[in-house]
C-alpha positions in Angstrom: 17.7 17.4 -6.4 14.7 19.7 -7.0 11.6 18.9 -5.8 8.0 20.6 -5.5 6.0 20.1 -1.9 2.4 20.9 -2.2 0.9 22.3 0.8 -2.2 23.1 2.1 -1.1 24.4 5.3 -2.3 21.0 6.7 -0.8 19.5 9.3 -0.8 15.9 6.6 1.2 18.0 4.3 3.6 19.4 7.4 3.7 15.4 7.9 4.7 14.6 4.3 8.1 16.8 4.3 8.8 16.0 7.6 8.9 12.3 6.8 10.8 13.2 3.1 13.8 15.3 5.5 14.3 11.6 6.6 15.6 10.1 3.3 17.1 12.9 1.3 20.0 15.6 1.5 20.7 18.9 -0.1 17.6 18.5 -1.8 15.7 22.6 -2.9 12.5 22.5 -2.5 9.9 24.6 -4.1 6.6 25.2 -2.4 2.9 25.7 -4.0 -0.2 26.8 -2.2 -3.3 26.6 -4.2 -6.1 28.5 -3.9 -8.6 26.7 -4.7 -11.7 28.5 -6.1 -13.1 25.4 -8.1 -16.1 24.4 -5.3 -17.7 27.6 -6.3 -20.4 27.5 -9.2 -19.2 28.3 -12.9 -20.6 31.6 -13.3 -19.3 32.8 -10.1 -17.4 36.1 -10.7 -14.2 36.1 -8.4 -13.5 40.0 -7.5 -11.5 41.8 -5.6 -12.8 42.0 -1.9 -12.1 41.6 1.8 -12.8 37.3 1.1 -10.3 37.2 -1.5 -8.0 39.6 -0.1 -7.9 37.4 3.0 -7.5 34.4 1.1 -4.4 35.7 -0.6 -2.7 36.3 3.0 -3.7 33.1 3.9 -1.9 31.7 1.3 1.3 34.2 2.0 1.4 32.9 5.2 1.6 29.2 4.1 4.1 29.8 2.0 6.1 31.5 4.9 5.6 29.3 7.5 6.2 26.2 4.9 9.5 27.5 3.9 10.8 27.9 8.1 10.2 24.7 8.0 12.0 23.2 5.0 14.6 25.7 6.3 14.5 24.0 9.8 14.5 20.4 8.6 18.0 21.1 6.6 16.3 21.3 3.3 17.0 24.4 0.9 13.6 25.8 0.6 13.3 27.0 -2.8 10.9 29.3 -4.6 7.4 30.2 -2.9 4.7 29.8 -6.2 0.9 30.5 -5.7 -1.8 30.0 -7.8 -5.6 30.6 -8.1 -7.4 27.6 -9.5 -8.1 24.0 -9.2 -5.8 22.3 -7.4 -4.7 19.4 -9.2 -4.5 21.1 -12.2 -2.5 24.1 -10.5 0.2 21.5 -9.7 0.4 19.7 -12.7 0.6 22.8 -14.7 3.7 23.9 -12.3 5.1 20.6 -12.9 4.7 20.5 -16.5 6.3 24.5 -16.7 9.4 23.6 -14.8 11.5 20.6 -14.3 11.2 18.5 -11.0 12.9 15.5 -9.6 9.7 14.6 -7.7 6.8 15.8 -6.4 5.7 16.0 -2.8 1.9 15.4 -1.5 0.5 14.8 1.9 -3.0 12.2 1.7 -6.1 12.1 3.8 -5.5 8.2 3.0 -9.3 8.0 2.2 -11.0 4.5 1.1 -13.4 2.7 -0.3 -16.3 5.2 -1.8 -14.4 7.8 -0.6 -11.7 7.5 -3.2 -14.6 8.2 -6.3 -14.9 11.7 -4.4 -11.8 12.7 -5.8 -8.2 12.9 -4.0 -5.5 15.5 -4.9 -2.8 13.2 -4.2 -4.3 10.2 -6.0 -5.0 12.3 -9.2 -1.9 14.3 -9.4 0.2 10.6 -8.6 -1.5 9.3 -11.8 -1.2 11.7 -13.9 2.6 12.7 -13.6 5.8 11.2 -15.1 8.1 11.6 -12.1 8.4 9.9 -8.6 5.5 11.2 -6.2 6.7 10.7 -2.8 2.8 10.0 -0.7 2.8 10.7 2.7 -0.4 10.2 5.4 1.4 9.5 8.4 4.6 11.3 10.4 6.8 8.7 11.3 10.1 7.7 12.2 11.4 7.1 8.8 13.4 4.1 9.8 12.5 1.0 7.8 12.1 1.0 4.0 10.4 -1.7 1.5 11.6 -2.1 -1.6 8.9 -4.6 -3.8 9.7 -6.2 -6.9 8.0 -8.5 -9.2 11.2 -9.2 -11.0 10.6 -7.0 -14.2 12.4 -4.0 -15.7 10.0 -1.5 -14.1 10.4 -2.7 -10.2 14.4 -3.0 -11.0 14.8 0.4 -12.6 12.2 2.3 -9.9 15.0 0.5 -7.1 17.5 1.8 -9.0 16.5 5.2 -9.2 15.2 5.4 -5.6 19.1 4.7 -4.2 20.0 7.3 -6.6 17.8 10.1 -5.0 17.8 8.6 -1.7 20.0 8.5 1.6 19.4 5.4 3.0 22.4 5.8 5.6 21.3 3.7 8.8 18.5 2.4 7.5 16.8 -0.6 7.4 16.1 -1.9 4.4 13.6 -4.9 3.2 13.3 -6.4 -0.2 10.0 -8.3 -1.1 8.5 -10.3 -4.0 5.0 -11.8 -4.1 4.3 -15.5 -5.8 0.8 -15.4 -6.7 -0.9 -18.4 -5.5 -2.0 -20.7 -8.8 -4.8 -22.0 -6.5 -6.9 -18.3 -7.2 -6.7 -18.6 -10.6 -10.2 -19.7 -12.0 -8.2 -22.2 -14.6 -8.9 -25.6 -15.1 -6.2 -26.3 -14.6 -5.4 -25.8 -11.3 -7.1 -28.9 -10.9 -4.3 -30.6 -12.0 -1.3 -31.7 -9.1 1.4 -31.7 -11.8 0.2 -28.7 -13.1 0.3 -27.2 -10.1 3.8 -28.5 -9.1 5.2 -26.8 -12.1 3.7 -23.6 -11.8 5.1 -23.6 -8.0 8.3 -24.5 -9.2 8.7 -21.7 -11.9 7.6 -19.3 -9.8 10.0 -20.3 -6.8 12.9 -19.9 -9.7 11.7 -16.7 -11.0 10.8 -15.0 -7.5 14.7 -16.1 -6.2 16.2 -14.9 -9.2 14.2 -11.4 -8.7 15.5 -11.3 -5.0 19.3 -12.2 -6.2 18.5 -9.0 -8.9 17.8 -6.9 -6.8 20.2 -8.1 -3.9 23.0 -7.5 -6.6 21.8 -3.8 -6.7 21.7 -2.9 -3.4 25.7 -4.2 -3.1 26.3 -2.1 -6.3 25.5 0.7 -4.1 27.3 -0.6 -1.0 23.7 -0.4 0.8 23.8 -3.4 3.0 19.7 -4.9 3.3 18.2 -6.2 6.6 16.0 -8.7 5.0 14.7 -10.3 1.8 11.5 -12.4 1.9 9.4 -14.2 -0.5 5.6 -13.9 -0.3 2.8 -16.2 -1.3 -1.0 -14.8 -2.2 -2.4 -11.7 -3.9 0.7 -9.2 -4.5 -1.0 -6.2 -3.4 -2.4 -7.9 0.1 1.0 -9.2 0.7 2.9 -6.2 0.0 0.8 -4.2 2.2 0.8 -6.5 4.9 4.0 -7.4 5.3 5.2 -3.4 5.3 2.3 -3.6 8.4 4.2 -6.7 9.9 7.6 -5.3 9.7 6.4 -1.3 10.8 7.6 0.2 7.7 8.1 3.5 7.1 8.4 3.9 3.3 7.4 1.5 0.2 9.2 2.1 -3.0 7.2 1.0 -5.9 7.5 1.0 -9.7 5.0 1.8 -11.6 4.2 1.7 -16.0 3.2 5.1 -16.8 -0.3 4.6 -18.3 -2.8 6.5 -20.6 -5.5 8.5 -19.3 -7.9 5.7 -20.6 -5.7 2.9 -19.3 -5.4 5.2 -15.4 -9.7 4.5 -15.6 -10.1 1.3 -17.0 -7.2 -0.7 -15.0 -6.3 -0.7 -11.7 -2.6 -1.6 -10.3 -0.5 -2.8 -7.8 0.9 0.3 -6.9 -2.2 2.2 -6.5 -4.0 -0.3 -4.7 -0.8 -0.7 -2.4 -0.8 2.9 -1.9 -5.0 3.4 -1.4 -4.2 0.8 1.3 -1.0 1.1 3.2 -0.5 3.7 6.1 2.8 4.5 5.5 4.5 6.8 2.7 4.9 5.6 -0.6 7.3 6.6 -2.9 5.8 5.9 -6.5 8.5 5.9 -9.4 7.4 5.6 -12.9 
């Protein structure tokens, strides 16, 4: 597996491979350092000078100290890459030159107004094809959610995740949401039979999504700590039951979009991952 960990220097994006060491093996890992001259005004002329020589080495040094690390966590650290430039495009236009497994980024976990301010992770998550392992948080990477909504997307994204990941001694959920008919504006959720029906469909479909993915998981001889249906707004439920249970990763599946559909519509895995504090691991 090769995978590309963006770093800052940051102690978030020190957090972000220390909590991927957990789940992976043998992996090579590249590392980018941007630097980022895109605060300064358009006409700005970037020459040669002490500011810019020192920024350079401070870059050098990131690189260096990023790959003792990778080394120290039993990762292969791979090649050291540094660009001038904006930082989200910088990483995608690594990503797009050379073929990754995944891509690594630590977040500030911002919310609310916040989020309209731009995020690095958040932009560079949308935009790419493959998995984008999110981290905000080190932790003990222990427990790990897999959620599904039953389709092709959430089943295929599982799949792949036990694929790239080593999930020896760990504990791992399962987790489906119904949505509750009663906060759809429909007239007919005035209706008790109506009602009944829709419960009962959904209890069918939700159990037969569980028994999908529980057949997976036994594919891959990966034995699961717990399953658990969840009533209510998929997103809320996903993200508080991976606060309930103290989990340490979410995998999620996600469509990849169009630039106008990123804008216009908003998703279950980016709102999960706006809103959790653990890492997420999205997987297109």
């Amino acid at each position: 597996m090769r995978v590309l960990f963006c770093t800052d220097g940051s102690k978030i994006s020190y957090n972000a491979i220390r909590n991927f060491a957990y789940w992976v093996k043998n992996a090579t890992v590249d590392i980018i350092c941007v630097i980022d001259w895109s605060f300064l005004p358009d006409n700005t002329i970037i020459e040669e000078s002490g500011f810019v020589t020192s920024c350079r080495n401070n870059a050098d040094c990131i690189l260096k100290n990023a790959e003792a690390e990778i080394n120290s966590l039993g990762l292969n650290a791979g090649e050291k890459i540094k660009h001038c430039g904006a930082a989200v495009e910088s990483i995608l236009e690594e990503l797009d030159t050379h073929k990754y497994d995944a891509v690594i980024l630590g977040s500030h976990g911002k919310k609310g107004i916040q989020i309209w301010l731009g995020s690095v992770s958040r932009e560079v998550m949308e935009a790419v094809e493959i998995p984008a392992f999110i981290s905000k948080h080190e932790n003990t990477g222990k427990n790990i959610l897999f959620a599904t909504d039953g389709t092709d997307v959430a089943f295929k994204a599982a799949e792949k995740a036990l694929k790239m990941l080593n999930l020896e001694d760990k504990n791992v959920y399962i987790c489906t949401v119904e949505e509750n008919p009663d906060l759809l504006f429909l007239e007919g959720t005035l209706d008790a039979n109506w009602m009944t029906a829709i419960r009962t469909q959904q209890q069918i479909y939700s159990e037969s999504a569980i028994k999908t993915m529980l057949a997976l998981f036994e594919k891959y001889n990966i034995p699961v700590t717990q399953t658990q249906i969840l009533d209510g707004v998929p997103a809320k439920g996903i993200i508080n039951f991976a606060k309930e249970k103290e989990i340490d990763l979410v995998i999620l599946g996600a469509k990849t979009r169009t630039k106008m559909s990123r804008f216009l519509l908003d998703s279950i895995s980016k709102r999960v991952v706006e809103n959790i504090s653990c890492d997420a691991f999205v997987i297109k």
